[in-house]
C-alpha positions, 0 to 999 in steps of 0.5 A: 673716421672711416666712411662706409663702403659703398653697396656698390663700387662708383663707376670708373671715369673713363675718356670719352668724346661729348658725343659718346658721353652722351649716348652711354648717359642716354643708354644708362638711363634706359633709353631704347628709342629716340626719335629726329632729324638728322642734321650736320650740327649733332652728326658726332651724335648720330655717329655714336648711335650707330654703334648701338641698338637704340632704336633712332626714327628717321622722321621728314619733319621736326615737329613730327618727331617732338610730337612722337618723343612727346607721345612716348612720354605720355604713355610711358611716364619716361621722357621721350627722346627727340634730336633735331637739329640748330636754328630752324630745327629747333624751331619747328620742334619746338611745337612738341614741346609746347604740347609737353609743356601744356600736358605735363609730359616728360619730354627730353629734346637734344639740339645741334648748336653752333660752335662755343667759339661762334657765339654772339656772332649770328652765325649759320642758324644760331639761337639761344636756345635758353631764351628760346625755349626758357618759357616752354620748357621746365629747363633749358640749359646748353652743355658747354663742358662735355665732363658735365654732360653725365651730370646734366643729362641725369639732371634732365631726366629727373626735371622732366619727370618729378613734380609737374612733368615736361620738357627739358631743352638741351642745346649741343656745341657740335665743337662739344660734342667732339672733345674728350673728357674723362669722367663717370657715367651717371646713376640712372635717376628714378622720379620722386614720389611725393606721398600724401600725409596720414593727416591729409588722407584723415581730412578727406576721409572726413570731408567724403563723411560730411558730403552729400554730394561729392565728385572726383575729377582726374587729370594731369600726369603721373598715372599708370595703370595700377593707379588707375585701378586703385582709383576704380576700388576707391569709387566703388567703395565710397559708390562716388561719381568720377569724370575725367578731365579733358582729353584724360578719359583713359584715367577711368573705365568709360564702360564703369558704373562709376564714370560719369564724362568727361570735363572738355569741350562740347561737355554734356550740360548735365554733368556742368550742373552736377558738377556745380551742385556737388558739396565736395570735389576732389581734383586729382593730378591735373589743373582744373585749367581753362578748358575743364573749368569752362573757361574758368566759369565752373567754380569761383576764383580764387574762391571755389564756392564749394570745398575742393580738395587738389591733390597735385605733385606740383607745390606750386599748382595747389592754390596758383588758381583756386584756393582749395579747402584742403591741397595735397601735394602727392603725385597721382599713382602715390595719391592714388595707393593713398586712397586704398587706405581711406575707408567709406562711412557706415552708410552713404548718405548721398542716395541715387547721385552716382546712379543719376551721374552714370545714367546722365553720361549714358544718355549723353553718349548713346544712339550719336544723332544722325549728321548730314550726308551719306557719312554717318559719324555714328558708324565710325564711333560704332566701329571704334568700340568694336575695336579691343579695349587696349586700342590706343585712339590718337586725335589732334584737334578740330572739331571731328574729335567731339564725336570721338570723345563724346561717343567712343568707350575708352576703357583702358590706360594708354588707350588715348593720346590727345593734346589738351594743348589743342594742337592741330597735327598731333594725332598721326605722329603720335600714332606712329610713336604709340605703334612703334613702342607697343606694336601687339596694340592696335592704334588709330589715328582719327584726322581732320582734313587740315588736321593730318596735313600739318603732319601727313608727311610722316607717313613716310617715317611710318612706311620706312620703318614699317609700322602699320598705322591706321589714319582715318582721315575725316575730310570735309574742306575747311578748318572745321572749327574755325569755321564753326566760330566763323559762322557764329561771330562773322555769319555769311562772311566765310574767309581763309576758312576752306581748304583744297584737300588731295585724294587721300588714298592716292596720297598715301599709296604715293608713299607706298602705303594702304590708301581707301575711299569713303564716300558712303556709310556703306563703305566705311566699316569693309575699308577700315577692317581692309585698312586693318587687315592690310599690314600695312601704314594705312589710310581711310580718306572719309569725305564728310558733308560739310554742314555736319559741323558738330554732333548737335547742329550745323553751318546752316544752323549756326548760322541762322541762329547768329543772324537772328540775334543780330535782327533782335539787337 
């Protein structure tokens, strides 16, 4: 029997060094930027980009570069690139992988290994990488034939995308990297799209013609803007509340009149009791983790109490927490083209309950309550929504970012990059990634003090390379949340909670950057807009009262409250 020819002849095998292996497979698959820390165990590596355009971000601190790599992959749905490398580059990485794992982001991090003839030996800064990074990532793997590297590295991009998105680990034998072999470069891997079936999208239409009272939450990964814009004709259709998951509020318009929240912390009351009283909710894309789920309070385990419907590109995310009435096991952006194809019933039945839904997000998010001090919270909210919609407003975690998320309009996809892993640092460097990749956007990173510390150091990276970011820099002396709980659980008794922060502005002209001061509201707007129209990496250093703890209370508040009960029991 003959075969048929192929459409299109198999690429010719060619010999090549592990290290030019490697780059050509990142090349064919599309890759354009990468971000790292040199080291001496990938210096083949480093050598081999050199003779290529992709775009290599010098960063000063490993695990700025994996939270960089980890950004891209946010907004692109393609794995960021990151390279650090052996033993405490690894290490130090190994925070943005975290942040990939939790947020479902695809993610690819190359690490220099010792040499193959070294193993088991502890020998300079040597780990197992597999065991290392085995319950982080989706797959670790170390490549110890350079002919397999085309094959483990299209592999690598297809683990990180397909299904439940994140990060792949792949360790390098420097001694690897150095070998020839001849062998084919890889076809370029496009993700798997798991569609919806007839008989599901059918159920849902009849389950949404049964309800009452229904919801739509959206989370998790696998968006894109087209997805997003089919969510918006489906809840205009069916006139259906949606919120968003938490730090996913750039899934759904926040000016719609559809929107109504976000599902995270500091979540308004009226939407928790909304969410309780719906007949039908439907989870797209994301967990229905801890956090949106209020500590796992919000429903009942494994029973719900209410018919869910959980669309997931995961098999193994649908019932791994709550068993739902229906579970759809589609990607987002499949589910979501899915739906234009669901029709509204005659009449909808459920009267004013998208009205009330809008009308309670507006009360909750209009007019933010004045804080304590000179610095108003209020005028920096004001200022973002001033801001294009295409702005991309980057967060780590602290309690400064309650303002942002409760306040702040996000009103286009990509317009937010947030860690709902909660790690602090991650703001800045994502910035600087998100910048790099779209630089006609503009982008603003909003920082606690002890926040943008974890990672100030990248303000080199965004200095060298000239990319002009804004940090705004939100300094009130401590670890802002932990204080918060502090006062709550430990009243009176303030420990390891307060921090000796430097003058942010002359810290960043050190580096050669654009450095202002705010100390009263006044000042706030004319330095952002000079931070702005500088041109340059930027930071506003804001110096807020300490007693502004959150939007609706403070430390005195806290802990008052707390004593009081503990006078009563």
């Amino acid at each position: 029997m003959t075969l048929p020819s192929p459409a299109f002849p198999a690429p010719e095998p060619t010999r090549r060094t592990g290290a030019r292996l490697l780059v050509d497979a990142l090349l064919a698959h599309g890759v354009t930027r990468a971000f790292g820390v040199p080291g001496e165990s990938y210096l083949d590596v480093l050598d081999a980009l050199a003779d290529t355009s992709v775009d290599f971000v010098v960063c000063r601190q490993e695990s700025g570069a994996a939270m960089m790599a980890e950004a891209v992959g946010k907004l692109t749905g393609r794995p960021g690139i990151c390279f650090v490398t052996r033993g405490p580059g690894a290490t130090n990485a190994s925070a943005g992988v975290h942040i990939a794992s939790q947020d479902s982001t695809p993610m690819i991090l190359f690490v220099g290994q010792i040499g193959r003839s070294m193993r088991g030996r502890e020998a300079f800064q040597e780990v197992d990488y597999r065991a290392a990074f085995g319950p982080l990532a989706k797959w670790a793997v170390e490549i110890d034939e350079a002919a397999r590297i085309p094959e483990i590295v299209a592999r690598a991009f297809r683990v990180a995308m397909q299904g439940r998105p994140g990060p792949v680990v792949i360790a390098l034998p420097e001694d690897m990297l150095s070998e020839t072999a001849e062998v084919a470069d890889a076809p370029a891997v496009e993700p798997a799209e798991t569609w919806p079936g007839l008989t599901d999208m059918m159920r849902l239409q009849k389950m949404l013609w049964a309800a009452e009272r229904p919801v739509m939450i959206l989370g998790g990964s696998r968006w894109n803007a087209r997805a997003v814009s089919s969510v918006v004709r489906f809840a205009e259709r069916f006139d259906l509340p949606v919120a968003a998951s938490f730090r996913r509020q750039m899934l759904f318009p926040a000016d719609h009149p559809c929107y109504a929240g976000d599902v995270g912390l500091g979540i308004n009351p009226k939407l928790v009791a909304r969410l309780k009283a719906a007949d039908l909710v439907i989870v797209a894309g994301g967990r229905l983790g801890e956090v949106p789920s209020q500590g796992y309070s919000l429903y009942g385990i494994p029973d719900p109490g209410v018919p869910l419907v959980h669309v997931h590109a995961d098999p193994e995310e649908l019932g791994r927490v709550y068993q739902p009435a229906l579970a759809i096991n589609a990607s987002a952006g499949a589910f979501a083209a899915a739906l234009e194809g669901v029709q509204p019933p005659n009449r909808i039945v459920w009267g004013g309950w998208r009205e009330e839904a809008r009308a309670d997000y507006l009360a909750w998010s209009e007019n933010p309550p004045a804080n304590p001090g000179p610095v108003q919270m209020a005028t920096l909210v004001r200022w973002l929504r001033a801001l294009p919609a295409e702005t991309t407003v980057c967060n780590g975690a602290g309690n400064f970012a309650t303002w942002v998320h409760r306040f702040h309009r996000f009103r286009a996809y990509g317009s937010q990059l947030a860690p709902t892993s909660g790690s602090m640092g991650y703001g800045f460097p994502a910035a600087i990634a998100a910048k790099r990749a779209f630089p006609d956007r503009p982008v603003v990173a909003v920082c606690g003090d002890g926040d943008f510390l974890m990672t100030g150091q990248e303000l080199a990276t965004a200095v060298q390379h000239g990319i002009p970011v804004l940090a705004v820099i939100i300094d009130n002396g401590m670890y802002g949340t932990i204080r918060m709980h502090q006062e709550r659980e430990f009243p009176t008794r303030v420990y390891a909670t307060s921090l000796t922060n430097p003058d942010f502005a002359a810290y960043a002209r050190a580096f050669g950057a654009f450095g202002a001061t705010v100390e009263t509201d006044a000042q706030f707007v004319p330095a952002l807009e000079a931070a702005l129209a500088s041109g340059q990496p930027a930071v506003v250093h804001v110096k807020l009262d300490p007693e502004a703890i959150t939007p609706v209370t403070t430390l005195a508040a806290l802990r008052e409250a707390s004593l009081a009960r503990r006078s009563v029991s």
